[in-house]
N, C-alpha and C positions, 0 to 999 in steps of 0.2 A: 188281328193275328199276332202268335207272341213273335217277337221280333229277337228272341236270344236262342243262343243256341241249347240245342236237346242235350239235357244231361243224359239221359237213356240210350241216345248216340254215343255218344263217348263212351259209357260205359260198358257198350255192346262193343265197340271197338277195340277196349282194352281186354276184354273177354276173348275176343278172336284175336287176337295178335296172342295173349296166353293159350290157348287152346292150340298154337301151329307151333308155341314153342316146346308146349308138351309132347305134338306129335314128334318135333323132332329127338326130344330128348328121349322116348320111347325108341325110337331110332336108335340113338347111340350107347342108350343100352344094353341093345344085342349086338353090339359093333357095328351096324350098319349106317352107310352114309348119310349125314342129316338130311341133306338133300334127298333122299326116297323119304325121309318120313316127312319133310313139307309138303312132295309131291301126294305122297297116299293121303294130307288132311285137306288140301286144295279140291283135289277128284274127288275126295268121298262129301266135303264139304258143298262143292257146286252141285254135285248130281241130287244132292236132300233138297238143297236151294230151288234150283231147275222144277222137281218135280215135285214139291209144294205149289211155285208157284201154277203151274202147268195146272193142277189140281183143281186152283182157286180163282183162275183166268180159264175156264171151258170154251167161253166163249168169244168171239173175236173174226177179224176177217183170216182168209184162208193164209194169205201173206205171212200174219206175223203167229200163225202155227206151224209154219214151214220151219220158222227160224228157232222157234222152241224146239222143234223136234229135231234140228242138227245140233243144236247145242246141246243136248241130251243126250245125243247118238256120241259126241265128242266124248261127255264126261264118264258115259259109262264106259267104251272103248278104253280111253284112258285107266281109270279104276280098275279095268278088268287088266292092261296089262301090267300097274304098278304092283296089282297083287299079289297075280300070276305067273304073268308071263316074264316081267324081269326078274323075278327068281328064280327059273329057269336059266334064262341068258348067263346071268352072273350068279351063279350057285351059290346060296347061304342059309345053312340050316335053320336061322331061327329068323327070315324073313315073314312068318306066316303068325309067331307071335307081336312082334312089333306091329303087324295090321291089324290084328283084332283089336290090340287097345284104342289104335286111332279107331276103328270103326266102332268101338263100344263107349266113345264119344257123343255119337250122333245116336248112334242107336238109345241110351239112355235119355239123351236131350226129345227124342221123341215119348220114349214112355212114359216122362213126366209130361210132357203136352197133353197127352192121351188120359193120363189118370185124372187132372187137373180138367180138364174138359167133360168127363164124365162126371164128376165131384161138382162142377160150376152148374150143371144141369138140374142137376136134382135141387142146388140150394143155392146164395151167391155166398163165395169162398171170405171168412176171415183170414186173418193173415197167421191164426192157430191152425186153421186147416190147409192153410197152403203146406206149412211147413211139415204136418203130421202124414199129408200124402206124399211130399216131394221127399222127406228122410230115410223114407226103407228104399225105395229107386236109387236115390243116391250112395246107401250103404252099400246095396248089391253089385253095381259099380265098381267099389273101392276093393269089393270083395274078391269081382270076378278078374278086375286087373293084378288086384296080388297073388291068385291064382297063377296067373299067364306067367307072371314074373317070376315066378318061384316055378314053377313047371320048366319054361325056357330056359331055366337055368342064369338067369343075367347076374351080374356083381354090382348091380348097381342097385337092389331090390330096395332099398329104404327111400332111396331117392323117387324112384317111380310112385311108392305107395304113397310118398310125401308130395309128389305132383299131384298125382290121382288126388288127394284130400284137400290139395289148393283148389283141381277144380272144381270140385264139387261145391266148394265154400265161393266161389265165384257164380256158380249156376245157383249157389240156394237165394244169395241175395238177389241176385237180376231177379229168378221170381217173385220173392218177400218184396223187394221194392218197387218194381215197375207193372206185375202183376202181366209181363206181357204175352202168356199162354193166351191170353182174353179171345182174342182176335189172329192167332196164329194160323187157321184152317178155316175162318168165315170168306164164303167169297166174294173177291174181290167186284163192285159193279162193274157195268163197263162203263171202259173211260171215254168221256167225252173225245168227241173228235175233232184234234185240233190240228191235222195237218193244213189245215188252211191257215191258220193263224200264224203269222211270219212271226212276230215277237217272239210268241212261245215256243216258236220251234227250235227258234234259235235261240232263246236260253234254255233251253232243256239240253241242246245239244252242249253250250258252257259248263253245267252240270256238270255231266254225264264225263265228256272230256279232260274238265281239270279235278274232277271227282278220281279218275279213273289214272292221271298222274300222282295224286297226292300218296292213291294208295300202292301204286309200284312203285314210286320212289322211296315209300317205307322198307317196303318186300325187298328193295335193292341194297339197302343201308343193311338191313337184318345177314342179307345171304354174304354183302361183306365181311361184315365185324365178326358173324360168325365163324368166314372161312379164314380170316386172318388166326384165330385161334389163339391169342395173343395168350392167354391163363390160360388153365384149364376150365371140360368147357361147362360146368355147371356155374364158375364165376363170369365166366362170358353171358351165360343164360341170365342170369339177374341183372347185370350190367346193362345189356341190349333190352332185356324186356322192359325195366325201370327206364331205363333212358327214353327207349319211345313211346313208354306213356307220359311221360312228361313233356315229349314234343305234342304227342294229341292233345294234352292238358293245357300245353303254351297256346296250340291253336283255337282252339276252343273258346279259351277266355281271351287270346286276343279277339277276336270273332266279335266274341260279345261287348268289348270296350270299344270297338271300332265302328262297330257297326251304325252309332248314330252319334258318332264325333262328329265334331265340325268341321276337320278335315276332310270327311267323307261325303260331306253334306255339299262342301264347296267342291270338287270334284266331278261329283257325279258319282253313283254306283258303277254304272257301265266303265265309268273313266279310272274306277278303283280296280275294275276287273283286268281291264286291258295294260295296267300300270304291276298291277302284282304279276301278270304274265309274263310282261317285259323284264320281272325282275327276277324269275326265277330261272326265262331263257338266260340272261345275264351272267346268274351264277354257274347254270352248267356249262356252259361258253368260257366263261373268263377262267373257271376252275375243274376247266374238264380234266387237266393233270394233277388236280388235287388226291386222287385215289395213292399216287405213287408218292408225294411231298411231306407226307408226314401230317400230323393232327392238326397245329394250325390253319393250314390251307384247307382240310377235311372241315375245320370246324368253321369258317369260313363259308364254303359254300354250303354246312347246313340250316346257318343262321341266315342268311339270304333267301334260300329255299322259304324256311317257313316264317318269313316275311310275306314273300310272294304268296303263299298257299293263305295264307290271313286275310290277305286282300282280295284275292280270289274268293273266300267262301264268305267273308264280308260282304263284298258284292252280290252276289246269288242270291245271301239270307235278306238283303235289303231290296233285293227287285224281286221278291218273291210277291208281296204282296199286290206287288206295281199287275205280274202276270196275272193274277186271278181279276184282277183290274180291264186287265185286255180280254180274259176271257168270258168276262161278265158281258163286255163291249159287245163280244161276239156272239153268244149265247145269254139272253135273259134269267135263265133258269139257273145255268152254274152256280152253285154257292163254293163255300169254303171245305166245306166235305169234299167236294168233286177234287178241288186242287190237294188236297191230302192223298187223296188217293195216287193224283198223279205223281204226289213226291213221293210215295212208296213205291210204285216202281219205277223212277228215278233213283232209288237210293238200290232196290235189285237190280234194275241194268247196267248200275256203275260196280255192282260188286261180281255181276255175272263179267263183266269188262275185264275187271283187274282180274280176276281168277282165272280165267281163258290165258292171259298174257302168263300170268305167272305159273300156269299148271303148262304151256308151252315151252317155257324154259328149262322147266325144273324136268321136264319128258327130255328134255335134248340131256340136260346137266346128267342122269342117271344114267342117260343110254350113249354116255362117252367112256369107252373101255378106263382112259389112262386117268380122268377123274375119278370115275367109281374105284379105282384101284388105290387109292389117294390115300392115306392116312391123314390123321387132323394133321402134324406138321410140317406135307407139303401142301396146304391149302392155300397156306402162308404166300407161296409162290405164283399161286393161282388169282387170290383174292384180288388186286389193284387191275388187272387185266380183265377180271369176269367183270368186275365193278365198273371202271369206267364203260364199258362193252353195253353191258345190261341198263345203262342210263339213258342211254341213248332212245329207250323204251320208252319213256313217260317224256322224254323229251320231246317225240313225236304227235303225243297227245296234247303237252301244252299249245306245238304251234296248231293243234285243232283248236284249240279253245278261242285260242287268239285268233281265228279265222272266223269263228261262231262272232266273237265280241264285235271283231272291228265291225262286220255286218250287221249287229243289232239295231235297230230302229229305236230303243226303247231308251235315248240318251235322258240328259236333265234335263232337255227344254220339252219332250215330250211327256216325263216324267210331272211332271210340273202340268202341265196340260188335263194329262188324264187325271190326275187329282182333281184338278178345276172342275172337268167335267161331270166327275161321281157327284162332288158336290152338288151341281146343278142342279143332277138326275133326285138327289136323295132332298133336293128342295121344290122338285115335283115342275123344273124350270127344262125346257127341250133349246137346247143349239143344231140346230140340223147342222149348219157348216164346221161346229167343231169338233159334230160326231163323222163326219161323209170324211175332213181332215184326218182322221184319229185311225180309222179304218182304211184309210188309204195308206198310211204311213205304218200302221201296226199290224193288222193282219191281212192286205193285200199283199201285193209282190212289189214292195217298195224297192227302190234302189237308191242306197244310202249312200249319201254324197260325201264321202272318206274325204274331196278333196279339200276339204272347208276347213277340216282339222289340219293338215297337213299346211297350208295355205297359211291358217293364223298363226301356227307352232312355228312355223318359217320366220314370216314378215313380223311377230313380238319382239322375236332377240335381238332384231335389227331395227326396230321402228319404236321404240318404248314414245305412249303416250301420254300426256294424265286427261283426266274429262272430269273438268269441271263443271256444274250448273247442273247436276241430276238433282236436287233438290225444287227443280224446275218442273220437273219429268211428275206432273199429277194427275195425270188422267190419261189408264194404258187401255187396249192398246192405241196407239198415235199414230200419226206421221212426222217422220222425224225427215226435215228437208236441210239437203245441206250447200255447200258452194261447192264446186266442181275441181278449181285449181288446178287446172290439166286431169292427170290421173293421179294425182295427189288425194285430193277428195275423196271418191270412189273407196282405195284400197284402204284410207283412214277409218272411213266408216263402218265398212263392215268387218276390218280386223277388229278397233277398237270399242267401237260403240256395244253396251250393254246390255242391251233387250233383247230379246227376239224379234227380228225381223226379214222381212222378205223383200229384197231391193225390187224397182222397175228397172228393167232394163231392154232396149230397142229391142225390138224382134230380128231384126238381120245380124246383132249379134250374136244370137243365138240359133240362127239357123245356118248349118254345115254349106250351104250352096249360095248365102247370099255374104256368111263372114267374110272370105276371101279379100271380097272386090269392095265392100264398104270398111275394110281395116285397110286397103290401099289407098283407096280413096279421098279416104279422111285423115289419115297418121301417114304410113309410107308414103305415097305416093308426093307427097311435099316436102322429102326430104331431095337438097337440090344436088347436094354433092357426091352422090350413090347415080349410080347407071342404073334404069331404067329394071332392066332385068335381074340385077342385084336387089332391088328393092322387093319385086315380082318374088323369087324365091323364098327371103327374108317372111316375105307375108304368109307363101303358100305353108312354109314351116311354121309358124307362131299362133297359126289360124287353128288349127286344133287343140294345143297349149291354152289359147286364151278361151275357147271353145267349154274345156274339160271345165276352166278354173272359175268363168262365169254359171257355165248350170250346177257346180258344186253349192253356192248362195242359193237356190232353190226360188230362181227370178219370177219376179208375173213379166212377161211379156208386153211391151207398150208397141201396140199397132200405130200406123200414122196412116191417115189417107180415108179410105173405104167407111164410112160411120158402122159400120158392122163391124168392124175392128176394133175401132174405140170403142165401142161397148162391149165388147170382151174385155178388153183390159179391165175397163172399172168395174164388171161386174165379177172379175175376178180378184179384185183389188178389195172388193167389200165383202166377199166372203172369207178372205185372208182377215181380214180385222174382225170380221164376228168372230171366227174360229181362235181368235186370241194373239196374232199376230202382229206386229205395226208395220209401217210400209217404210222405206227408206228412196227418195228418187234426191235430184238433182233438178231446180225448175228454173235454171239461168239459161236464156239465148244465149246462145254460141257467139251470133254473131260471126266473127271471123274466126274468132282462138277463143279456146278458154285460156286465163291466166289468175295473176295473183288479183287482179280487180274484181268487182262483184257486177256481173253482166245483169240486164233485167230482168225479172221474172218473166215466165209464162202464167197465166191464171189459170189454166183448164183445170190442174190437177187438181185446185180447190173445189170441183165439183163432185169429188168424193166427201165432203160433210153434209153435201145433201140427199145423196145417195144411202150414205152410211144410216144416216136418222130416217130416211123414209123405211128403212129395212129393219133396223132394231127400236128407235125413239131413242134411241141416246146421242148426243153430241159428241163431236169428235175434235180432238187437238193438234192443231199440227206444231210442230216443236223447231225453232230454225236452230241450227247447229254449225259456229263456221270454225273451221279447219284449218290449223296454222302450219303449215312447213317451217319457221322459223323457230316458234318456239314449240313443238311438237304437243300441242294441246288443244281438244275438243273442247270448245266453247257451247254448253247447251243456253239458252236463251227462253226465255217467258214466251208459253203458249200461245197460242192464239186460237179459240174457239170459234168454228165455225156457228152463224147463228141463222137457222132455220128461218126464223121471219124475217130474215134481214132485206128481202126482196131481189132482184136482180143483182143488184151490185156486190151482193156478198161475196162472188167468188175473186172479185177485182180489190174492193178491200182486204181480205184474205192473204192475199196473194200479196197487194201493196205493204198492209203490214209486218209479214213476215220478214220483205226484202228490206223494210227503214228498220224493223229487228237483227235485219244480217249484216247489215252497215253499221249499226251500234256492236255492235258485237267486235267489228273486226279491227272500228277506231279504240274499242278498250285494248285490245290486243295490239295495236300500236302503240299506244299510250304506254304500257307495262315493258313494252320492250324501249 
């Protein structure tokens, strides 16, 4: 799949953003406010939109025909009364030419569909007959608008006819170049059904969301600089229309530099997504009174914004592929066709989004007596007040997006995963536990353990460590065993250590009824200089805390006692390592205390390398790792391979080895200090 972005997008974008500025200028014109001509190309624009797609989607559940047909009820309603009816309310002779031209907009953009679609039938179209059908449509056009203009009477008539011939030179190349009448009225299949799929639902919704920000907070900058009125307004009109195609152009080609930088790669897409979100809420936040400060501070939060919006649609375009990855997962048969389809209407529900918002404002903006009465130079007065006001809009939508992202399932260690797994599949190789993993996490009802990120973002700024000995690290996924050192160990490991892994940990810490009394028992409870009850509350408060921060690591469970328990763990512990995972535990007796000494191993856990190899035939390595509070540095240490023939004693040698490996470990690390 291409991984850059669509020139054809962009250029469709800079097409419609010229197309709303002609409607306005058609507006002002006939003296009327720009504001009724954005709103009459929004309405008449949605309702062509609406019922194309309507057209070419027939089919589908009852549900989402309910909601095509309010939306339609919306735009015509609307259309019908920016036509009509508000020229009625607020009386203006020549409110009914200013409409026609916006509507002879659309209405042309269709006859050229239509003639082009007949022509493509009989023959397929060179791009000599594209043009020799699309030029007389497009003449009649430039014809019928200098009609209207010279009929209404307007003083601005050279200007209009000189829009009218930009747009046309705009529409002739969209079709000479992209040819995209092809498929403008074929319909649409139906689309796969993915509300099961948790990934995709929720990047569809990130789409949709920060899709749907990008493009009001254009609409918002436009309806500013417009009403500020600063020139007059046809140098305002080139000024504004040039400026934001050059911001879509910055985005764009940032888009396409980013999107497989190494920055991006080290990150994460998901973590590029939620990062550009953070940065755009940022700038409307910290310069939410930039509207009233003057250009700096204006230019300021735009350059922030479309920072934000880069990394945002950088993200998207890089997990696109990942999605059609999950959906193959879930469906055999989905190809790449299917996901095209669904980003076609993803790119119509993010423009039917913005259009709704934007043809809601622009119905209030029109139908305020003391603004429609407004001449351009008290707009001036209006503009910083409707501006900062109207931001507020797309600001709404990013913290969706951000609410979509942070719940994504679809990070870089899953990211990472489902690659492996394609591979497999396209090597003709089955993981059942890395697919039953992959499905549990991605199109099940996962619940994404947010607290892991917050947990390591926390304890980094304050716990800096280095880890040494991954050159050690050759054969994944392992068991990476470390020393305990109170609660030293534990939090070092799973902040800093590299892999992916899934720690053991006791089953009564993890369970709500039994935390309590085994965190008193074992920690509080032996503190001597706390009252009794002091200590009791201390626990019953911290037992939820430690509760949340423990299942956010994503634990196997280590039963003690009943052999029916133990074998749960390890047979959930060897499906964690086929599925691509390594294990992380702790195998020193307690004894009394953990401390800075290295207590003796236990051996049982070594009896996952014969577990593991009776299940895949491959060997498994366990890795000792010791942990220094002094000088803040993961020591990794030389594997130790479990060896299947080794007979009985393997798991005791295993185990022995590891611990005279964790003891060399810890006398280098005194030695150096």
């Amino acid at each position: 799949m291409n991984d850059s972005p669509n020139r054809k997008q962009l250029y469709n974008r800079i097409v419609y953003v010229y197309f709303c500025f002609f409607s306005m200028l058609a507006a002002q014109s006939f003296s009327l406010n720009i504001a009724y001509g954005a709103a009459a190309f929004f309405s008449i624009s949605a309702l062509f939109r609406m019922s194309a797609f309507t057209v070419r989607t027939q089919s589908g559940p009852p549900r989402r025909g309910a909601v095509k047909a309010v939306f339609a009820a919306f735009y015509t309603v609307s259309a019908v009364y920016i036509v009509v009816i508000n020229p009625l309310l607020f009386p203006h002779g020549q409110a009914a030419y200013a409409a026609a031209i916006i509507l002879l907009l659309f209405l042309e953009r269709e006859a050229e569909n239509l003639l082009l679609r007949i022509q493509n039938r009989k023959r397929a179209l060179k791009k000599r007959d594209i043009a020799f059908t699309i030029l007389p449509a497009e003449l009649i056009f430039i014809s019928a608008v200098a009609s209207i203009a010279y009929f209404g009477g307007t003083k601005m008539f050279a200007v209009i006819l000189a829009g009218a011939v930009i747009a046309m030179a705009f529409s002739f190349f969209r079709r000479f170049a992209y040819r995209d009448f092809l498929h403008e009225f074929d319909p649409l299949p139906i689309s796969p059904d993915i509300k099961h799929v948790r990934s995709a639902g929720l990047y569809y919704g990130m789409v949709i969301t920060s899709g749907a920000a990008f493009n009001i907070f254009a609409f918002t900058y436009i309806l500013f600089i417009m009403f500020t009125g600063a020139h007059d307004f046809l140098f305002d009109f080139f000024i504004v229309f040039g400026g934001l195609s050059l911001a879509y152009a910055a985005v764009y080609t940032g888009t396409a530099r980013f999107v497989n930088s190494p920055l991006i790669q080290r990150i994460g897409k998901n973590a590029a997504f939620v990062t550009g979100t953070a940065v755009a809420i940022f700038a409307v936040y910290i310069f939410r009174d930039s509207w009233f400060k003057g250009a700096l501070m204006f230019s300021l939060q735009t350059a922030l914004l479309l920072l934000g919006i880069i990394l945002q649609m950088t993200a998207t375009l890089g997990l696109k592929e990942d999605v059609l990855l999950v959906l193959k997962l879930y469906d055999k048969t989905i190809d790449e066709e299917a996901l095209k389809q669904r980003t076609a209407r993803l790119d119509f529900w993010t423009a039917i989004i913005s259009e709704t918002v934007f043809l809601s404002v622009l119905l209030l903006l029109i139908s305020d007596p003391v603004l429609y009465a407004a001449n351009v130079a008290d707009y001036i007065k209006y503009a910083p007040s409707i501006g900062s006001s109207l931001i507020a809009i797309p600001t709404v939508f990013l913290f969706a997006s951000l609410f979509y992202s942070v719940r994504q399932p679809l990070t870089e260690k899953f990211r990472r995963r489902l690659r492996q797994y394609a591979e497999l599949i396209k090597r003709g190789v089955r993981n059942p536990d890395m697919e039953k993993r992959l499905v549990n996490v991605l199109i099940k009802k996962y619940k994404k353990r947010v607290g892991v990120y917050i947990i390591r973002a926390f304890l980094k700024r304050i716990m800096y460590h280095t880890v040494t000995g991954k050159e050690n690290v050759t054969l994944l996924p392992g068991v990476f065993v470390f020393n305990h050192g109170e609660l030293y160990g534990p939090i070092a490991a799973v902040v800093f250590l590299p892999y992916d892994i899934r720690p053991w940990i006791l089953d009564k810490m993890l369970d709500p009824g039994q935390i309590t009394g085994h965190m008193y028992e074992g920690t509080f409870g032996k503190i001597k200089f706390l009252p009794a009850f002091i200590k009791k509350a201390v626990t019953a408060i911290l037992s939820p805390v430690v509760i949340w921060g423990l299942r956010s690591f994503d634990p196997i469970p280590v039963y003690r006692g009943a052999a029916k328990s133990v074998v749960k763990t390890f047979r959930m512990s060897v499906e964690c390592l086929n599925s691509g995972d390594s294990i992380l535990l702790f195998p020193e007796n307690p004894q009394d205390t953990y401390g800075d000494d290295i207590n003796p191993f236990y051996s049982g856990f070594a009896e996952l390398g014969r577990l593991y190899y009776r299940k895949t035939g491959k060997e498994l390595a366990f890795y000792p790792v010791y942990a220094s509070k002094k000088s803040r540095t993961l020591r990794i240490g030389e594997g130790v391979r479990f060896d299947c023939g080794g007979g009985r004693g393997e798991r005791q040698r295993v185990a022995a080895e590891l611990e005279t490996r964790m003891r060399g470990l810890k006398r280098m690390e005194e030695q150096e200090i």
